[in-house]
C-alpha positions in Angstrom: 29.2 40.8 -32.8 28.8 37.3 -31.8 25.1 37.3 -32.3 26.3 38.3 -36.0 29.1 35.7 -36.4 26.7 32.6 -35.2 23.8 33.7 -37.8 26.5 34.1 -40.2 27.2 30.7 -39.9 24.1 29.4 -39.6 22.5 31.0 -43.0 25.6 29.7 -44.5 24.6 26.0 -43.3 28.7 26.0 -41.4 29.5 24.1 -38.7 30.9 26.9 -36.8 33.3 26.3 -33.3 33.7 29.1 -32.3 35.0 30.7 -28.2 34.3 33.7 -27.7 34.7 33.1 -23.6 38.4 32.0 -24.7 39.9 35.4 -22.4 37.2 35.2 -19.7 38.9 35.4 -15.9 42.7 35.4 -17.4 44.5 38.2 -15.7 46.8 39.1 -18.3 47.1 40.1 -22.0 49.8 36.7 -21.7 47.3 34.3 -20.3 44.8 35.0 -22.8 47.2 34.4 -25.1 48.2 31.6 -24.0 44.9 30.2 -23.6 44.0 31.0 -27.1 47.2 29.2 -28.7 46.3 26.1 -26.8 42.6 26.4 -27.7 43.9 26.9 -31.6 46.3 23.8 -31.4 43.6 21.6 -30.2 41.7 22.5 -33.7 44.4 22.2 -35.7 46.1 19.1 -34.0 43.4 16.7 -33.0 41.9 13.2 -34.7 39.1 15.8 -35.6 40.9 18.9 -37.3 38.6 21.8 -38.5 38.6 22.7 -42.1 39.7 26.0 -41.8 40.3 28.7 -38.7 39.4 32.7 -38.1 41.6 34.0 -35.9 42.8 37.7 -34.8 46.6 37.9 -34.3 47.2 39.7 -30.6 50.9 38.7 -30.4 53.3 35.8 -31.1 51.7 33.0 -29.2 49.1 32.8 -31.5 51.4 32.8 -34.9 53.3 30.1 -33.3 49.8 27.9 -33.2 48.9 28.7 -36.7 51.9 27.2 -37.8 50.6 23.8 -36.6 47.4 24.7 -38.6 49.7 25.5 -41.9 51.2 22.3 -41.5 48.2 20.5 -41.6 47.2 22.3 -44.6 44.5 24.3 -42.8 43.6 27.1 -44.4 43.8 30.4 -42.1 41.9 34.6 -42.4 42.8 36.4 -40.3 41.4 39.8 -39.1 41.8 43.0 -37.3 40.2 42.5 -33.3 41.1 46.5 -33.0 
């Protein structure tokens, strides 16, 4: 699937940032989480934002990161990891 996502991006001419190492040596379904709302508020919240975010939705963590995303007028899809 990530073989798939990065050609996507590339015959689309995006500039795509995309981690999909995000949950790699995290113990927990928490940690990952965790990581992943930081990783997403870093996007959304830096002097560089991105212009728009993919993201699954695994729990509340991440909904509470979007929410810095929405107020910076990113747009956000989301899909279904499972």
């Amino acid at each position: 699937m990530n073989d798939a996502i990065l050609q996507g991006a590339k015959d689309m001419n995006i500039n795509l940032v995309f981690n999909s190492t995000a949950n790699e040596g995290l113990p927990t379904q928490e940690d990952i989480s965790l990581r992943m709302k930081g990783l997403i508020e870093e996007q959304c919240d830096g002097s560089d934002p991105v212009n728009a975010i993919l993201v699954s939705l695994p729990n509340e963590n991440i909904i509470q990161a979007l929410e810095s995303c929405q107020a910076n007028d990113i747009p956000i899809a989301t899909f279904n990891a499972g």
